[in-house]
N, C-alpha and C positions, 0 to 999 in steps of 0.2 A: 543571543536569545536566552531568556531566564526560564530555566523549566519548573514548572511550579508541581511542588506531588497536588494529586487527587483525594480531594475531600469532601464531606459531605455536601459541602455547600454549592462545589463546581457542579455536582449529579444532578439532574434533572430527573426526575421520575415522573410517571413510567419510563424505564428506557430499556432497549433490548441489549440483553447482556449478550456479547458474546467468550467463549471459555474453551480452556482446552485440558481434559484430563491427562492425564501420564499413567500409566496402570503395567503391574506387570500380566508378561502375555502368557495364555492371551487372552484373556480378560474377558470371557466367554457370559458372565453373570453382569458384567458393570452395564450392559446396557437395558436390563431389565429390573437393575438397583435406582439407574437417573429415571427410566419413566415413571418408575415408584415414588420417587421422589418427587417428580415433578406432577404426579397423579395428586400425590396427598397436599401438595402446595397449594391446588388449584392451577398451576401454569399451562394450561390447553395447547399454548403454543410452542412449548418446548421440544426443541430437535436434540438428539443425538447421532452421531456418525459416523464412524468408525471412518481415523485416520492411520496414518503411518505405524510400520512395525519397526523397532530400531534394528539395524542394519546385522545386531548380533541376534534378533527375534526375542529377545530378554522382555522388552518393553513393548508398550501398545500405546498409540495417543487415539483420542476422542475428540470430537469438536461438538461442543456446546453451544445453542444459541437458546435464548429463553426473555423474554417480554417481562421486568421488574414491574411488579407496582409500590412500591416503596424501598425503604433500605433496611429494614426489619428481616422482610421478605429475601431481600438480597445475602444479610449476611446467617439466614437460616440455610439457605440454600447454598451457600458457599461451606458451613458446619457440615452435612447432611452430604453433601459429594466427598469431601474428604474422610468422611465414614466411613466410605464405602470400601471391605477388606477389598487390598489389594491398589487403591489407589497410592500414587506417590507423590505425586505432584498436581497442583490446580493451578491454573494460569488465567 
């Protein structure tokens, strides 16, 4: 099996993205920086939710899902998460 990367061409839009931030912990602001985020984008449907703490409590992860309408849209909002002080990782 030939694994092809992801490009613009394979995305279909609208599609629901789903994401997972890495943040250090505990990250008490990042969920009212993504609804901000997702306020000012217009994304209505946008979830966040607080996942796992790493096992030393250093780190915090988030699970991201959110409804793209284009890829404009997408890579604003991939800029715009990784902003956020204290993020460290987007997935």
């Amino acid at each position: 099996m030939v694994h092809q990367p992801h490009n613009e061409q394979q995305l279909q839009f609208p599609l629901l993205w789903h994401g997972r931030l890495l943040t250090v912990a505990p990250g008490d602001d990042v969920a009212a920086a993504v609804e901000g985020i997702y306020g000012g984008m217009q994304l209505a449907d946008g979830v966040i939710k607080r996942g796992r703490s790493s096992s030393g409590g250093k780190y915090q992860s988030w699970e991201l899902h959110a409804q793209l309408p284009d890829r404009a849209t997408m890579l604003a909002l991939f800029a715009a998460l990784e902003a956020i002080p204290g993020v460290k990782m987007l997935l």
